[in-house]
C-alpha positions as CSV (number, residue, x, y, z in Angstrom):
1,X,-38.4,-19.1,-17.9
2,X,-35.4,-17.8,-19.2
3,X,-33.6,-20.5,-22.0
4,X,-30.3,-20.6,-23.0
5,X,-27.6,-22.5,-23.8
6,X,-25.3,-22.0,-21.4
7,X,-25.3,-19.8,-17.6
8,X,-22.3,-17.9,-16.9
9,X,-22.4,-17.7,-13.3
10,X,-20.0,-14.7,-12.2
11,X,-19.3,-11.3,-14.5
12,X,-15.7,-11.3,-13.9
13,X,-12.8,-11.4,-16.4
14,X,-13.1,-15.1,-16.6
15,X,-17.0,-15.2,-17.0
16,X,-16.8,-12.6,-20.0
17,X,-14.6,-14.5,-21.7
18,X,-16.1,-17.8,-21.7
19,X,-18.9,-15.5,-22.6
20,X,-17.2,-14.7,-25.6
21,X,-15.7,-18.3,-26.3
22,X,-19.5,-19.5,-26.2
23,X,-20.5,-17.2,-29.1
24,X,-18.1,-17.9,-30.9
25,X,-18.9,-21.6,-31.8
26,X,-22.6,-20.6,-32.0
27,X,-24.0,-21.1,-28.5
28,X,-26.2,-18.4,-26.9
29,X,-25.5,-17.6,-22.9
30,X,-26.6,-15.2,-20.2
31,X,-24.4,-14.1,-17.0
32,X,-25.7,-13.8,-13.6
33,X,-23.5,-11.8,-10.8
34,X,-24.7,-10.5,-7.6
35,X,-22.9,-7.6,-8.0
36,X,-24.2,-4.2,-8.9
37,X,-21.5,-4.1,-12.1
38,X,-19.6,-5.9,-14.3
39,X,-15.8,-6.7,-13.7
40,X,-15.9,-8.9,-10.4
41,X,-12.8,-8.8,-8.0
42,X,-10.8,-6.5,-11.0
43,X,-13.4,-4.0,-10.6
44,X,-14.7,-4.4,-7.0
45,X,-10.7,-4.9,-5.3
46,X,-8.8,-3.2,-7.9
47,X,-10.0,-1.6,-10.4
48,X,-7.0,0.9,-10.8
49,X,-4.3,-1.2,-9.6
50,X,-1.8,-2.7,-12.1
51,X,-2.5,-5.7,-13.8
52,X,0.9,-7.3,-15.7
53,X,0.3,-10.8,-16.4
54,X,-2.2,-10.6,-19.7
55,X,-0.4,-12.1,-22.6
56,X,0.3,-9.2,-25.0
57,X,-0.3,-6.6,-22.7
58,X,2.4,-5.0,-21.0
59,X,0.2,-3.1,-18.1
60,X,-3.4,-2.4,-17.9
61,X,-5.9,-1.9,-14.7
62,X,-8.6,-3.9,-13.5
63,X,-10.7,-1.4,-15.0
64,X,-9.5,-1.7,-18.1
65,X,-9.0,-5.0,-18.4
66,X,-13.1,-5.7,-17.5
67,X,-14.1,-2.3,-20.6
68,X,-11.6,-4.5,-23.3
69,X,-13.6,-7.5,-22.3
70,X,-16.9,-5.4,-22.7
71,X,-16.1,-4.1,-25.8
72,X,-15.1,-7.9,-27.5
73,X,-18.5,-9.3,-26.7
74,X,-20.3,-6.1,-28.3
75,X,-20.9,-8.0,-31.2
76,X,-22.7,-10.4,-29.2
77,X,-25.9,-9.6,-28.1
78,X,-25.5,-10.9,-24.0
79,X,-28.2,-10.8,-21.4
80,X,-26.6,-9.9,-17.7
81,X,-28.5,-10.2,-14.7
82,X,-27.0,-8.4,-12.0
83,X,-27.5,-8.0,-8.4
84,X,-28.9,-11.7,-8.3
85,X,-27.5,-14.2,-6.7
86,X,-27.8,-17.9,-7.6
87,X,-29.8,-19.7,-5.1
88,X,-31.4,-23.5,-6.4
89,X,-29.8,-25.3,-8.9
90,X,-32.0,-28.5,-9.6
91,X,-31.7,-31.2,-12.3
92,X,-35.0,-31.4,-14.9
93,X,-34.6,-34.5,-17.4
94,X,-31.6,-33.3,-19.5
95,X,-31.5,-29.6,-18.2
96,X,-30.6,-27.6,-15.0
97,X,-33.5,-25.7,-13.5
98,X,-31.5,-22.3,-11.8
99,X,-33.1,-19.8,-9.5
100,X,-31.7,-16.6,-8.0
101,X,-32.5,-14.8,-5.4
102,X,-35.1,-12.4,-6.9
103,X,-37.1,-15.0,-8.5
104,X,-35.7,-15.3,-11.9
105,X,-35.6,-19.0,-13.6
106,X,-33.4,-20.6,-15.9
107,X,-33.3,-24.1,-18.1
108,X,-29.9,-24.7,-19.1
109,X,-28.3,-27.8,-20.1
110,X,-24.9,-26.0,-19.0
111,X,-23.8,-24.1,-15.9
112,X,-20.4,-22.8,-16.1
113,X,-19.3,-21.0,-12.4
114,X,-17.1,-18.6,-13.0
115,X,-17.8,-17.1,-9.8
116,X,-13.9,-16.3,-8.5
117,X,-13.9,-16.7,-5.1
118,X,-17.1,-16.9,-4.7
119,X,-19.0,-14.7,-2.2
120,X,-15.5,-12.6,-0.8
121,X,-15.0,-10.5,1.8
122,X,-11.9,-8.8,2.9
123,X,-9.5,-10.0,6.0
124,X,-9.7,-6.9,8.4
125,X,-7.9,-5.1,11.3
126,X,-8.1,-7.1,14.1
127,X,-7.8,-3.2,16.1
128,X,-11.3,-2.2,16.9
129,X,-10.8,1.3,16.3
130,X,-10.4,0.7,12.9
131,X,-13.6,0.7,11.9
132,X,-14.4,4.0,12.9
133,X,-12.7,5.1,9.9
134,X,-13.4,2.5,7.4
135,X,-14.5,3.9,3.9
136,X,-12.7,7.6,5.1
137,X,-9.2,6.8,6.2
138,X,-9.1,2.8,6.3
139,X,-9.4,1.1,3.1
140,X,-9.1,-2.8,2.2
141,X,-9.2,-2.0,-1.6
142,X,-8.4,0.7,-4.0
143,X,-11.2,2.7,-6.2
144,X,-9.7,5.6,-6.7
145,X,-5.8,6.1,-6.2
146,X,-6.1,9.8,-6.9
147,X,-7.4,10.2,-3.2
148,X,-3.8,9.1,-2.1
149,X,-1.5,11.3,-4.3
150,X,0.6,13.7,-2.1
151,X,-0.5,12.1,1.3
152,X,1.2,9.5,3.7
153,X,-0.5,6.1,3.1
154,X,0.6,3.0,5.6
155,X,0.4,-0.2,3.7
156,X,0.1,-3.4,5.9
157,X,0.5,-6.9,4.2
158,X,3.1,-8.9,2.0
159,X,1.0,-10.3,-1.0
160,X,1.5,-9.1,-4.5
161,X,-1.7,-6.5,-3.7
162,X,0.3,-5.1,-0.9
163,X,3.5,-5.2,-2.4
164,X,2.4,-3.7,-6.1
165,X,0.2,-0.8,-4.6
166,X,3.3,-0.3,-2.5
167,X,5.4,0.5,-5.7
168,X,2.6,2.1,-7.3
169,X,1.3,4.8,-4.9
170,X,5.0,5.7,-4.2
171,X,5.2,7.6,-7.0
172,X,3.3,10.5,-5.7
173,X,3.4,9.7,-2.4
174,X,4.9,9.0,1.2
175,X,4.7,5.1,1.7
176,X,4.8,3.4,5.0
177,X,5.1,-0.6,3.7
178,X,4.2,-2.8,7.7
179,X,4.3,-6.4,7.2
180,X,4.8,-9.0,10.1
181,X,7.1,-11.4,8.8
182,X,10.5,-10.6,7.0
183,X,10.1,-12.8,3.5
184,X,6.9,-11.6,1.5
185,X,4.3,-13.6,-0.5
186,X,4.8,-11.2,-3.4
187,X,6.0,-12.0,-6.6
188,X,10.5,-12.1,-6.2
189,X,10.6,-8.8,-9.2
190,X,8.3,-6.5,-7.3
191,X,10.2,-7.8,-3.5
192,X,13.4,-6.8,-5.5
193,X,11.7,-3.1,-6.4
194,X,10.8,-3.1,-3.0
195,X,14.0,-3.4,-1.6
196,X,15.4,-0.8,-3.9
197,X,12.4,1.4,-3.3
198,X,13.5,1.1,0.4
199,X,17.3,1.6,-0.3
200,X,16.5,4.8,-2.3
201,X,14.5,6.4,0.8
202,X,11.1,6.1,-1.5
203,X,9.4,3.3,0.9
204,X,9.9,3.1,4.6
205,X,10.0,-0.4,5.3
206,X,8.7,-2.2,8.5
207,X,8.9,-5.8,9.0
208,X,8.0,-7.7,12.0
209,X,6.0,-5.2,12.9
210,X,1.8,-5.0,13.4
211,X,-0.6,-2.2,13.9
212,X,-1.3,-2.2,17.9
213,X,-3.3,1.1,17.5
214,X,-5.2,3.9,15.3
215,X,-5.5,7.6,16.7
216,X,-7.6,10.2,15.5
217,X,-11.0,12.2,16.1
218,X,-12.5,13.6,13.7
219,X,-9.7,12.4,11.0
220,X,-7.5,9.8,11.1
221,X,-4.2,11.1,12.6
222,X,-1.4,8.2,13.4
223,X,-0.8,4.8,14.4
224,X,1.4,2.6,16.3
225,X,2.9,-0.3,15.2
226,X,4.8,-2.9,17.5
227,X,7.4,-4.8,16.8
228,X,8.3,-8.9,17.6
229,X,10.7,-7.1,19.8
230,X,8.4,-5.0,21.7
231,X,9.3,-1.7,20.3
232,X,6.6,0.4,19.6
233,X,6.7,3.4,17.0
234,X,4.1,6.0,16.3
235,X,3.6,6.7,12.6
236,X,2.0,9.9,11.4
237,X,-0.6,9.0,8.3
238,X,-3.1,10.1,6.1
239,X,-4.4,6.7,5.1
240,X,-4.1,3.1,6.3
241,X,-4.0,0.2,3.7
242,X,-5.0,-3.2,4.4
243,X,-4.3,-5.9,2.0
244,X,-4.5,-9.4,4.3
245,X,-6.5,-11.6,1.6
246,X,-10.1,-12.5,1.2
247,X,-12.6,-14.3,3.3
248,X,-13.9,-16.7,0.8
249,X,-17.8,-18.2,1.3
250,X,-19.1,-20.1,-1.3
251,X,-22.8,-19.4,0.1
252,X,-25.7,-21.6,-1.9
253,X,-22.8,-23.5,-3.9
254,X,-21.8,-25.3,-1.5
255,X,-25.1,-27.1,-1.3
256,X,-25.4,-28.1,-5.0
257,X,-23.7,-31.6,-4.5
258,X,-20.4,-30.8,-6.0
259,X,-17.3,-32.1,-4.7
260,X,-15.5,-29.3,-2.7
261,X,-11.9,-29.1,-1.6
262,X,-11.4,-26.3,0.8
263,X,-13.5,-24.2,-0.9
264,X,-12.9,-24.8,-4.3
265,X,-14.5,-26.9,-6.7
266,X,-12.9,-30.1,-8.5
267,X,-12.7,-30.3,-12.1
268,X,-11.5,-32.3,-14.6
269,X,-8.8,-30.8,-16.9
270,X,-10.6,-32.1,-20.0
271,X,-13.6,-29.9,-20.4
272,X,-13.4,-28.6,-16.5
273,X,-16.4,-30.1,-15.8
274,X,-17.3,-31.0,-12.4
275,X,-18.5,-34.1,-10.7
276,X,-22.3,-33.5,-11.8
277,X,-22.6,-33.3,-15.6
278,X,-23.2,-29.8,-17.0
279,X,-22.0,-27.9,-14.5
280,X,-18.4,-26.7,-15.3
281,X,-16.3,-24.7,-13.1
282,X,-13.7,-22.2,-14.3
283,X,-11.2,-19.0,-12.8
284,X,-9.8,-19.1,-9.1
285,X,-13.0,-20.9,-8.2
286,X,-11.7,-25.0,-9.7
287,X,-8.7,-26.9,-8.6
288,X,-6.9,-29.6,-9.9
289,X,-3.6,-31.1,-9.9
290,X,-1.0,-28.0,-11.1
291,X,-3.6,-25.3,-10.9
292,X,-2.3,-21.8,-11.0
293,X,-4.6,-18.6,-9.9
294,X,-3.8,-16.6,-13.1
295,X,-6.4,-14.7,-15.2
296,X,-4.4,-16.0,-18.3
297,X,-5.3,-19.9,-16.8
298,X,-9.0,-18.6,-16.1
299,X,-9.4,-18.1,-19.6
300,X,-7.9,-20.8,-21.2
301,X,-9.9,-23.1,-18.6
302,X,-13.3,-20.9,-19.8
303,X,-12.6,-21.4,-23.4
304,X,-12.0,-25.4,-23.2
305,X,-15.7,-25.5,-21.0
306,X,-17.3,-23.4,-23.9
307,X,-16.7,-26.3,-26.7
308,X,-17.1,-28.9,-24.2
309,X,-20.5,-27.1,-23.4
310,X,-21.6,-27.7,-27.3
311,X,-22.8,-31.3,-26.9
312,X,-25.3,-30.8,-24.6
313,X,-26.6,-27.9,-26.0
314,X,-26.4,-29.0,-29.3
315,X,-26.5,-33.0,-29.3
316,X,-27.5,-33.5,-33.2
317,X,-24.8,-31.3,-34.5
318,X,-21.3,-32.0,-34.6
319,X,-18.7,-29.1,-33.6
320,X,-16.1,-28.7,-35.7
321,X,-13.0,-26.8,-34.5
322,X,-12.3,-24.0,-36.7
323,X,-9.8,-21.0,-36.7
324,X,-10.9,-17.4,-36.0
325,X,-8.4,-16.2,-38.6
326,X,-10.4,-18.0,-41.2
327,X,-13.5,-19.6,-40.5
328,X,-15.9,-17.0,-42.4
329,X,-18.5,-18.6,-39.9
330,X,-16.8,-16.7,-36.8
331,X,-16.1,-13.7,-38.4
332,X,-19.7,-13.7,-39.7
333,X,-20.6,-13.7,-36.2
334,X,-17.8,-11.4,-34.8
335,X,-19.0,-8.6,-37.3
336,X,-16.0,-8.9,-39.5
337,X,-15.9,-8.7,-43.2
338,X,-14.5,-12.3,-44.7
339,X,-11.8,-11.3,-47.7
């Protein structure tokens, strides 16, 4: 029986920072992820695309987003359990009972899900031959954009992923940018860089277009794309990109008796608790009125569910809220010499 304070559930950016949030104010926590690593969707989807939305931070990758979040809680001395998925969540008296998959047992009073999506998979080709060269030529997600420099890549989609790796891999390389609509989903600056990208003759740009076909043997050598119109155009290409969105299953969660709205989970925007008490909810994975999908919001939600997380795990002690530029407690704990 593993105690703790607090179980993170989900080892993404918003997880580690609640993570971080926790320790801060004294509480102890573990994180469970069924993943084999730490980072969630910035590491598993994109770990070297850019990220431009973290306050103070001009540009940085998923990557390196999830190692600055690693090295703040290295003060902190923070169990992880990964590959182990949450499966039984069941209430005890005053504390949650948690189980995963491979048998190891928690007593929490507090379960914060920070879980992103939950379970994701990506939206794929609806061409069959696809998948014949998924994981060589066909790719739903970036690892490694160093594969792609000097190549042809074909990009299909109009959401910020499709539209941002658009702009990034034509730097060093030949893009092919196919979405089926003309508007885009994207974010209106990086549509406008498109557009210019296009004008300039760095981005060939196909709307109202889909893929009808993939050709190749050994290696992937063109596709066709087809138009609203009918008109059909062969496109010689290295790589095919899809970026269509995420399949989102919530898996066990969905049976823990918490109210659920199209696959997210309802919170309160006090302490973002949900309807049963001690179980929090925090990242893409809560909704309430006004709710934006940001990172930034993920950990401002996580940081408000760490001090609301104090009074069950510490019910004789009143928490104080003090500053981390001078409270000599934090800094005690943060490793930082008091002046």
């Amino acid at each position: 029986m593993n105690k703790t304070d607090a179980l993170i559930i989900g080892a993404g950016p918003t997880g580690l920072f609640t993570a971080h949030q926790l320790k801060i104010i004294g509480l102890d926590c573990e994180i469970v992820d069924n993943l084999d690593k730490i980072g969630g969707q910035c590491i598993e989807l994109y770990p070297d695309k850019p990220i431009y939305d973290i306050p103070a931070v001009p540009e940085c990758t998923g990557e390196e987003l999830t190692n600055n979040l690693i090295n703040q809680l290295k003060p902190f001395d923070i169990k992880f359990h990964l590959n182990e998925r949450v499966d039984e969540v069941k209430k005890e008296n005053e504390r949650w009972i948690v189980k995963t998959n491979i048998g190891t047992v928690f007593s929490t009073p507090n379960i914060i899900i920070a879980g992103g999506v939950g379970s994701f998979e990506p939206r794929k080709f609806p061409v069959k031959d696809c998948e014949k060269f998924e994981n060589k030529s066909v790719f739903y997600s970036i690892k490694d954009k160093k594969i792609f420099e000097g190549k042809t890549i074909s990009i299909f989609g109009g959401g910020d992923s499709a539209l941002d790796w658009a702009v990034e891999l034509s730097k060093n390389s030949k893009v092919n940018l196919i979405h089926r609509r003309d508007d885009f989903r994207g974010a209106q600056a990086t549509v406008d860089k498109i557009q210019q990208l296009a004008k300039e003759g760095k981005i060939n740009l196909f709307t109202k277009f889909q893929m009808i076909a993939i050709k190749g043997e050994n290696k992937l050598e063109s596709i066709d794309i087809q138009s609203d119109d009918k008109e059909i155009k062969t496109l010689k290409t290295d790589y095919v990109l899809g970026f269509f969105g995420l399949i989102m299953k919530l898996g066990p969660i969905a049976n823990w008796g918490l109210n659920i709205d199209k696959k997210t989970i309802e919170v309160d925007t006090e302490k973002f608790e949900t309807n049963q008490k001690g179980i929090y909810a925090v990242g893409d994975i809560c909704s309430y009125p006004g709710k934006l999908k940001l990172i930034l919001s993920g950990f401002h939600e996580g940081a408000l569910a760490a001090r609301a997380c104090f009074k069950l795990a510490r019910p004789n002690e009143k928490y104080r809220f003090e500053f981390t530029t001078s409270s000599k407690t934090i800094k005690d704990r943060l490793g930082v010499k008091s002046d």
